[in-house]
C-alpha positions as CSV (number, residue, x, y, z in Angstrom):
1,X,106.3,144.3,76.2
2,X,107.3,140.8,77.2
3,X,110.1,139.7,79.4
4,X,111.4,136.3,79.4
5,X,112.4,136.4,83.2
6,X,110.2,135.6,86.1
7,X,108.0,138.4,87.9
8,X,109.6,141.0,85.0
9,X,107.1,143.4,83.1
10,X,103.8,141.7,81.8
11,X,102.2,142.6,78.8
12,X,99.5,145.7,79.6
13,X,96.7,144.2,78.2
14,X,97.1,141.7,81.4
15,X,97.5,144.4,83.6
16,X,94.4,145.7,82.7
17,X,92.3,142.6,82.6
18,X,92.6,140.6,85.1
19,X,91.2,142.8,87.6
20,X,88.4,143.2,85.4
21,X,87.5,139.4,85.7
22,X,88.2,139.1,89.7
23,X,84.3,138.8,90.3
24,X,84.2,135.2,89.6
25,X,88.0,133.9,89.4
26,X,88.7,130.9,86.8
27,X,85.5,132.8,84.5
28,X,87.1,132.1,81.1
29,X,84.4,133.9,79.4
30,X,84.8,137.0,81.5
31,X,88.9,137.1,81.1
32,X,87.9,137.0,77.5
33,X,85.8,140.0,77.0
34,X,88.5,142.2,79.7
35,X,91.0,141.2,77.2
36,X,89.2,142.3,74.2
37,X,88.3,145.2,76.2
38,X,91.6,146.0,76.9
39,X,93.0,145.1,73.5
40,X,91.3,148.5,72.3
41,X,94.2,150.6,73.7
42,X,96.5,148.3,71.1
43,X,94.2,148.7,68.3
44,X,93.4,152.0,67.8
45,X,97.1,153.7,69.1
46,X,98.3,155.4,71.9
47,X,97.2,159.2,71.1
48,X,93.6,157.9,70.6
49,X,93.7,155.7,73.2
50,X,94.0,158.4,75.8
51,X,90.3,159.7,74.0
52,X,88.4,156.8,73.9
53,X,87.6,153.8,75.9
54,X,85.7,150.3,75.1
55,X,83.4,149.9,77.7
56,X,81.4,147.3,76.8
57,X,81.2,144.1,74.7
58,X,77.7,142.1,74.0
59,X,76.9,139.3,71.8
60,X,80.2,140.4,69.9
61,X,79.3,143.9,69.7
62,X,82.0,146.5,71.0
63,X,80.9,149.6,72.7
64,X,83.7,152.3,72.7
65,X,83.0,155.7,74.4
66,X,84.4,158.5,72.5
67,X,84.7,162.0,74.2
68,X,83.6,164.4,71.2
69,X,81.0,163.5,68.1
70,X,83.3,164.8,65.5
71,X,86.1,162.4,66.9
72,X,83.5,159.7,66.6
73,X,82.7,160.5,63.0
74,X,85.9,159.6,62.3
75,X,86.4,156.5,64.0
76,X,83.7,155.1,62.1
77,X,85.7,155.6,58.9
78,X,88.3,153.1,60.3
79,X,86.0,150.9,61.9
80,X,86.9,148.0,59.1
81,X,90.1,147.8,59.7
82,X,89.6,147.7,63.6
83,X,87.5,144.9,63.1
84,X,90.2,143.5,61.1
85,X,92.5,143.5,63.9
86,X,90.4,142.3,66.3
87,X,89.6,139.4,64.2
88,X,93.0,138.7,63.7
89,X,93.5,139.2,67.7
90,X,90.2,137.4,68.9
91,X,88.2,135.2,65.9
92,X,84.8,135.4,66.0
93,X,84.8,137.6,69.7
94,X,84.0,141.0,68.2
95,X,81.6,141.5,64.9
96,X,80.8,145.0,64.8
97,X,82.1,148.8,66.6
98,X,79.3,151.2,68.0
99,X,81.1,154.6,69.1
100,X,79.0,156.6,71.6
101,X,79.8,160.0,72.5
102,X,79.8,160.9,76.5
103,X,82.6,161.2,79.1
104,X,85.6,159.6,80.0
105,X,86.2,158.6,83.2
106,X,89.3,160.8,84.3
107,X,92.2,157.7,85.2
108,X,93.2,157.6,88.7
109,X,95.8,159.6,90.5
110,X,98.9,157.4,90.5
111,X,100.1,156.1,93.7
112,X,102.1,153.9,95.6
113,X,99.6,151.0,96.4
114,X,99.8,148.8,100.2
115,X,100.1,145.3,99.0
116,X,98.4,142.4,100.7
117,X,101.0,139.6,102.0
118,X,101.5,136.6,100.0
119,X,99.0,134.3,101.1
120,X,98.6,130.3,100.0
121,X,94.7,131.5,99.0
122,X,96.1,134.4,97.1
123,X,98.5,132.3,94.5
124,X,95.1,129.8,94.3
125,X,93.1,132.8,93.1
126,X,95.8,133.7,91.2
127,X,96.6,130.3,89.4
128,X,92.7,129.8,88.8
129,X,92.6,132.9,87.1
130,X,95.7,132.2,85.0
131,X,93.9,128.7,84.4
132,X,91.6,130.8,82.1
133,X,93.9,132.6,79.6
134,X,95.6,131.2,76.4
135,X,98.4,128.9,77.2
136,X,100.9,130.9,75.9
137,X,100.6,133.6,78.5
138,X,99.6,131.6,81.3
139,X,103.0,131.9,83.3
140,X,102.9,135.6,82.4
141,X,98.7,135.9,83.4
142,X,99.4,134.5,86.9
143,X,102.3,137.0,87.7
144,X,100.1,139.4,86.8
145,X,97.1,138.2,88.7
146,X,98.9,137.7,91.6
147,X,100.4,141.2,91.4
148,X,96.9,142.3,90.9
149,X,95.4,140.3,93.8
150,X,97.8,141.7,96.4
151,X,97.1,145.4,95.2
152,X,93.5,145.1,94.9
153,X,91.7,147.4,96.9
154,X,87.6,148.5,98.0
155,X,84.9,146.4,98.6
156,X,83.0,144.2,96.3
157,X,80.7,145.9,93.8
158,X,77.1,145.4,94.9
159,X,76.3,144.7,91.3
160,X,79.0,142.5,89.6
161,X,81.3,142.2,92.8
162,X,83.8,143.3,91.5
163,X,86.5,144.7,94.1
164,X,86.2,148.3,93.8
165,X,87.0,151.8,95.6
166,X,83.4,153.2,94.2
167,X,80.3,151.4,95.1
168,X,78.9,150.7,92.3
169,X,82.4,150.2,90.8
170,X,83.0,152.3,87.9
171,X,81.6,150.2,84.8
172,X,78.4,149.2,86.9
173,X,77.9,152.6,86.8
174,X,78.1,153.6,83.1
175,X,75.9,150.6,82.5
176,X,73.1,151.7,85.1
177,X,73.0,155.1,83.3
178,X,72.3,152.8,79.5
179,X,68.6,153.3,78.2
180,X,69.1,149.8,77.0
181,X,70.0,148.8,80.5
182,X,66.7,150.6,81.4
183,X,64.7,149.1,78.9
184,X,66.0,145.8,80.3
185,X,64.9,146.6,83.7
186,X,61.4,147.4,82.7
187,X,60.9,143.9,80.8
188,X,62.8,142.2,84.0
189,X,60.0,143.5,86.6
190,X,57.3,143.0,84.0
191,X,58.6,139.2,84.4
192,X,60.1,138.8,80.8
193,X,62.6,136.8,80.0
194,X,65.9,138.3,79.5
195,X,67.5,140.0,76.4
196,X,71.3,141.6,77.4
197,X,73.7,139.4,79.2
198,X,77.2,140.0,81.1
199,X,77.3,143.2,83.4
200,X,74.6,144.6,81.3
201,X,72.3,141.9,83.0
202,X,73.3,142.3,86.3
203,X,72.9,145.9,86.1
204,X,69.5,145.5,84.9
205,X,68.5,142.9,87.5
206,X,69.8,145.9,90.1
207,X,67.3,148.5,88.6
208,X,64.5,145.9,88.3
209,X,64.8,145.0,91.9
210,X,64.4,148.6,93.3
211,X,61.8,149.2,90.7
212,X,59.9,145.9,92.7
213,X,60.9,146.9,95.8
214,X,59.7,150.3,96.2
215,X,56.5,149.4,94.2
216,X,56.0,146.9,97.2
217,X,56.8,148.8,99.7
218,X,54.4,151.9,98.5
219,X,51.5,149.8,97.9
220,X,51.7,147.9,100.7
221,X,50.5,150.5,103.1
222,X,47.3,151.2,100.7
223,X,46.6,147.3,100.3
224,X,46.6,147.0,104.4
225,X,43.7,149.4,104.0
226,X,41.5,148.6,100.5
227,X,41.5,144.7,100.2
228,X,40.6,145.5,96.2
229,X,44.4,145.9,96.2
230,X,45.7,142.8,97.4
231,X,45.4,140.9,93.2
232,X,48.1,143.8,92.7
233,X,50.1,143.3,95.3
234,X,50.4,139.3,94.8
235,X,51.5,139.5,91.4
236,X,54.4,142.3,92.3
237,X,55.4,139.8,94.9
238,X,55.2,137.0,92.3
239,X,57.5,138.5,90.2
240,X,60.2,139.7,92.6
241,X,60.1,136.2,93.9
242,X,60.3,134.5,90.7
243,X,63.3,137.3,89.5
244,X,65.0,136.9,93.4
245,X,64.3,133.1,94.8
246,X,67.0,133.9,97.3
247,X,65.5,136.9,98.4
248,X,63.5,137.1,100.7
249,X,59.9,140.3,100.5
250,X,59.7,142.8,102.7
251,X,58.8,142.0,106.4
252,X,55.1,143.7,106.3
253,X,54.6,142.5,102.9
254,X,55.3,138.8,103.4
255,X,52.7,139.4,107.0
256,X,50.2,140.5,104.8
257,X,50.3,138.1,102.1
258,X,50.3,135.1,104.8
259,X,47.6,136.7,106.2
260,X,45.0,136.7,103.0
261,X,46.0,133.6,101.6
């Protein structure tokens, strides 16, 4: 698994990480939770490794998606000893397994990927990314970064801006489809204070802000018209304001509201 030359094989756990915790280089908590994400794969052994996948992990609770219920039945009766390892692995990170039946998503065709040239901002990323793993893999975490880095391809996620070839990159998109992450969004455009954290969050925060927006933008037709409606549409602006500081409301909206203040 390790090497003890330069820019040899790095372990896969790396491999898989690090491009998980691009969004926001140097993030030691994020580089955490990809490698206790990733660590899965280790844990529970190649053959069901290939049928499952840990998706998420929240206030030390590990999500792993299993593709059949009975399957999942039976991962429960080893869940003790995969907390076991983990605890061994990552103290304190993970202290309980959910399994939750639903697709995979089918792994990528392999192919030869275009890499980026070396560039002095590249090996920075790269080195502030390392920065954040255990000092014993450092060396090995910036090799593998910087491999990473020069592969990565797509645009940023709109969500958690991550780089991705989907839009919303591919765990954005499991989270968006969570009835907790629902749930979230709800108590987000109600203007409650938040509950989930991580990608969870930001995926919430998505929802609740199209919730607001298209709330706005259907009353604000009615409001131009029946001044009984403007209480109604001050206090949705309110709270997408308070929820998006840096955004700015809807062109016609913001008129209106100058207009009967």
């Amino acid at each position: 698994m390790l090497d003890g030359g330069g820019g040899g094989a790095v372990p896969w756990r790396l491999k898989e990480a690090v491009p998980l915790a691009l969004g926001q280089a140097g993030s030691r908590a994020r580089l955490e939770r990809a490698l206790v994400l990733a660590y899965w794969k280790e844990a529970v052994g190649k053959e069901l490794a290939q049928l499952t996948e840990a998706v998420a992990l929240e206030d030390g609770v590990l999500t792993v998606l299993v593709g059949d219920a009975v399957l999942a039945h039976q991962l429960t009766y080893r869940r003790m000893d995969l907390l076991q390892r983990f605890s061994a692995r990552f103290p304190g990170k993970v202290r309980e397994i959910r399994f939750r039946v639903g697709p995979l998503e089918a792994p990528p065709p392999e192919e030869s990927p275009q890499e980026e040239p070396l560039t002095p901002a590249l090996l920075q990323k790269a080195q502030a990314l390392a920065e954040a793993a255990p000092p014993e893999l450092r060396e090995k975490a910036e090799r593998a970064a910087l491999a990473l880095l020069k592969r990565q391809r797509g645009n940023p996620c709109p969500i958690c801006q991550t780089p991705s070839e989907k839009s919303p990159c591919p765990t954005c998109r499991r989270h968006l489809q969570s009835p907790l992450v629902a749930k979230e969004a709800e108590r987000l455009a109600r203007g409650k204070p938040p509950r989930l954290s991580g990608e969870a969050l930001l995926a919430a925060r998505h929802l609740a802000r199209e919730k607001l927006l298209s709330e706005l933008q259907g009353l604000y037709p009615v409001a131009l018209k029946e001044p009984e409606f403007w209480p109604l549409l001050k206090d949705l602006a309110r709270r997408f304001q308070a929820l998006f500081p840096e955004e700015a409301l809807p062109d016609g909206v913001q008129s209106l509201l100058k207009r009967i203040e």
